[in-house]
N, C-alpha and C positions, 0 to 999 in steps of 0.2 A: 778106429771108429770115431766117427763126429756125428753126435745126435744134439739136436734142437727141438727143443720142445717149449711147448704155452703151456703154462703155470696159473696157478693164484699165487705166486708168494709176494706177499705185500710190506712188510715191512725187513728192514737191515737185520734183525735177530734171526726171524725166520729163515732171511737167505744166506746169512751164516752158518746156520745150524744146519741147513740141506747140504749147505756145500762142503763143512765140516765130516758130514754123515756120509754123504757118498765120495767123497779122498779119502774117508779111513776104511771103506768098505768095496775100493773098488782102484783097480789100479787104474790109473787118469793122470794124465800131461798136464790138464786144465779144468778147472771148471768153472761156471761162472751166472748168476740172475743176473738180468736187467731189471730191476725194478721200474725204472723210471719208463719202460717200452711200456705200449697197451695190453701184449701178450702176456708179461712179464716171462722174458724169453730166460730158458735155462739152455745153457753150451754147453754138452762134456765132449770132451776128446780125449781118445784112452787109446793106448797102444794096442791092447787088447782088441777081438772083438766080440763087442757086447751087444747083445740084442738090445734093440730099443725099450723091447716091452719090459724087459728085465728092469730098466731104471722106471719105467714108469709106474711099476707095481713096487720099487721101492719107495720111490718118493707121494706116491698114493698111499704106503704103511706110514709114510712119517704123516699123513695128513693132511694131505696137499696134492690138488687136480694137477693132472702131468696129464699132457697128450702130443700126440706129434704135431710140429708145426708144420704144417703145407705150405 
């Protein structure tokens, strides 16, 4: 699975801690924000496959807009 999604996550702690939170909650190759993109784009790629909506309703519990990127 490789999902890309548009974010708010805005600063370095915050895209730490998303990234921190879904590697210990999810088996994943990679994961990764851009912050510095306009989307602030989030990559995961996981061996697994995971529904998209599944990460997006994760990372909208940690508090943070997740939507698919088109």
């Amino acid at each position: 699975m490789i999902g890309i999604f548009r974010t708010n996550i805005n600063t370095v702690k915050d895209k730490d801690d998303v990234i921190d939170a879904i590697s210990s909650s999810f088996s994943v190759n990679a994961c990764s924000v851009d912050i510095e993109d306009c989307d602030k784009v989030l990559r995961v790629i996981s061996p697994q496959q995971l529904a998209e909506r599944t990460i997006i309703e994760f990372v909208n519990h940690l508090g943070f807009h997740c939507d698919i990127l088109d």
